[in-house]
N, C-alpha and C positions, 0 to 999 in steps of 0.2 A: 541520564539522571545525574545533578549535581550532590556531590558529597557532601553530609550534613544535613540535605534534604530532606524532610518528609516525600516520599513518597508519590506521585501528583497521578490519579486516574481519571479517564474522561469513559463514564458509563453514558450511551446514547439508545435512546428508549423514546417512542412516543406515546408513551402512556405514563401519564404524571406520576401515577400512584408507584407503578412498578420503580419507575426513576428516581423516586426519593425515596422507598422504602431499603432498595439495592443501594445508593449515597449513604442512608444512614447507616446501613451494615459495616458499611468498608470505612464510616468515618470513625464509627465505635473501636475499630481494629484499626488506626491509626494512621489511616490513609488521609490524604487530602483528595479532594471529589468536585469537579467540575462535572456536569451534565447539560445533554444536549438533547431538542424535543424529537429534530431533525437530522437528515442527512444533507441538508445545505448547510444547519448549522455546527453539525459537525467538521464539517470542510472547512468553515470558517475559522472555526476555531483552533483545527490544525497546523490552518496558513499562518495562523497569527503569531508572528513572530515576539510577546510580549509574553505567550502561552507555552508552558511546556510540560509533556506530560510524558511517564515511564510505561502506561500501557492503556489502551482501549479495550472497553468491555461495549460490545454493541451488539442490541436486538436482532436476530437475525433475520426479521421480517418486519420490517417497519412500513407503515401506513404508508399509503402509492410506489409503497417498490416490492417487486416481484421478485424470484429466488436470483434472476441474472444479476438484478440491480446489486440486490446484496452484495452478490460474488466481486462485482466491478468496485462494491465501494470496500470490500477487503482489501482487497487490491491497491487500492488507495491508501489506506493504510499503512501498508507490506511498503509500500513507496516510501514511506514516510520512517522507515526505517523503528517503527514502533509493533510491540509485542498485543498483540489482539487474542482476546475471549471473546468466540460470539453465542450468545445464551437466545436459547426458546422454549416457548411453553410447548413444545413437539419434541418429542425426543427421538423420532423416525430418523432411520441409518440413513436412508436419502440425504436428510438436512443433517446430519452429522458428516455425512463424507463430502455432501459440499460443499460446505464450511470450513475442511481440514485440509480440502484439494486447493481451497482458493486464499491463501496467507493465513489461516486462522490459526491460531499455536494450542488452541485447544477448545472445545464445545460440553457445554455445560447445560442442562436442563433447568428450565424455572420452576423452582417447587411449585406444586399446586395448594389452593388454600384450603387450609389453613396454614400449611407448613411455611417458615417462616426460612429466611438465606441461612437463618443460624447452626439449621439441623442439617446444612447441607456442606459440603468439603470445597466449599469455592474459596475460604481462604487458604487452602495447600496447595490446590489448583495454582492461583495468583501465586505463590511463593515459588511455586516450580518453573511457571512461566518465567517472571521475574530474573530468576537463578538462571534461564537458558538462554534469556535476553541480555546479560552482562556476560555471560561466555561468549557472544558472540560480537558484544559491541567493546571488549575491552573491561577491565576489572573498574576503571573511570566511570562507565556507562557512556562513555564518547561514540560519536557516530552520527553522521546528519541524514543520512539514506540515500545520499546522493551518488549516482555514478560516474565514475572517471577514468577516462581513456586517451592517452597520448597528452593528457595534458587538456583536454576538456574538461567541462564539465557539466552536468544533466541535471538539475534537481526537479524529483516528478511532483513535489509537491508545490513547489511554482509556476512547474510548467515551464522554465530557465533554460535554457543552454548557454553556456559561455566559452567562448576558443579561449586558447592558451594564454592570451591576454587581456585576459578578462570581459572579453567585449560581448555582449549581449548578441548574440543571431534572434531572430524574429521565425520562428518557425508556425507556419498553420497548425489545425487539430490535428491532420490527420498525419503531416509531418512527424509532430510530436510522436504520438500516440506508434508511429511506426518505429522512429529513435527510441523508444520505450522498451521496444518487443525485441529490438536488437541487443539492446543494452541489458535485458534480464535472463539473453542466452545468446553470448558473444558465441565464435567460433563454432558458432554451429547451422546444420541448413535450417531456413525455412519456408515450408513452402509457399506461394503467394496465398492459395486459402484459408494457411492458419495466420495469415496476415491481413486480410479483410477485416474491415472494421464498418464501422456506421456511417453509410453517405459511399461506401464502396460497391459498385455493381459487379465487376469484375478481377481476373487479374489485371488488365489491362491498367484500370484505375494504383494498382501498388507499383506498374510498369513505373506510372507518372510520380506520382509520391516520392519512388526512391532515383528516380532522375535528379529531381527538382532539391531532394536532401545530399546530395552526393555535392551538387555546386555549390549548399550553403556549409558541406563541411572540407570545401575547398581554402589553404591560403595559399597566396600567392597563383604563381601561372601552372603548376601540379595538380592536374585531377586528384579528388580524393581518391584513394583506395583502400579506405572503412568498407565499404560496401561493398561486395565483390556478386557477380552474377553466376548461379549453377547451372551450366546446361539441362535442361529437362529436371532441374530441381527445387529454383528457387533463387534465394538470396542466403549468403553468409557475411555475419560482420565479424571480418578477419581479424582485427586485433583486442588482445585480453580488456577486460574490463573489470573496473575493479567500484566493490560498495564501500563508501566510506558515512 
């Protein structure tokens, strides 16, 4: 968040009504309010480098995505290095703790009607979250969610990787998606199953992924040794990583 600012929130809802009734709540309390119908158009708007916003408030069940999809597109968020409320008209501990397992900084129920956001504590909610978002990104609000190691660097909301000299690596999804899972728990094992992802049948398949990323996080004629292999365990990404 820049100093001086108002405020900037991206509430995402596919339901017109909910989405502008929740905007006008947070505009009355002094927020600025973008909204989104989508979860493409949310991504859009995240990527968009003209857009910036202090925290996400998103449906947690939105039209053709199912409880995983949510989880993954938290996740996306959490990448983005941005503070997430995700609100449902289900107030079931199930969709509460999977909501708070998967980046959510906190879960909030939709009033039923007639009751209106007013009678509800969703602005202390926002002010807490807010408050725990500047303790962790800096008294500035500085911070771009990106991570960096040895002088890399990953931004998951591009999809980017860049070596130490700023030069763009071309990595595939799954590539990606594998540098991801490294990157959000350095120095520690994982095993090839909790590293399967979509389009992977076996370990066999994260054998090739982390061959294939090890040469593109090679300079020079030095094998990388980011990637390290655990007998009968897995893979560790040996050196610290750091979010900035």
């Amino acid at each position: 968040m820049i100093s001086g600012k108002r405020r900037r929130i991206l509430v995402v809802d596919d339901e017109p009504g909910a989405r502008d009734a929740l905007s006008e709540f947070l505009e009355e309390r002094g927020f600025e309010v973008e909204g989104a119908g989508s979860a493409e158009e949310m991504c859009g708007m995240l990527a968009d480098p003209n857009r910036e916003f202090d925290l996400v408030i998103l449906d947690f069940i939105l039209r053709n995505w199912d409880r995983s999809a949510a989880s993954a597109g938290a996740r996306l968020i959490g990448d983005a290095g941005l503070p997430l409320i995700m609100v449902s008209d289900k107030s079931a501990i199930s969709d509460r703790n999977m909501a708070l397992e998967t980046c959510a900084d906190d879960f909030v129920a939709k009033p039923p009607p007639p009751v209106h956001w007013r009678d509800t504590e969703l602005r202390s909610r926002i002010e807490a979250v807010l408050r725990r978002a500047r303790g962790r990104r800096g008294p500035d609000g500085s911070g771009t969610g990106r991570y960096s190691f040895e002088d890399w660097s990953l931004d998951p909301m591009r999809r980017e990787l860049h070596d130490p000299d700023g030069v763009l690596i071309e990595l595939t999804d799954g590539e990606f998606r594998l540098l991801l899972a490294f990157a959000r728990e350095p120095q520690t094992v994982l095993a090839r199953d909790k590293l399967l992802g979509p389009g992977d049948s076996s370990g066999r398949s994260i054998d090739v992924h982390v061959s294939r990323l090890r040469r593109k996080l090679e300079r020079g004629p030095e094998p990388s040794d980011f990637i390290k292999t655990v007998r009968g365990g897995g893979y560790i990404f040996a050196v610290p990583v750091e979010r900035r």
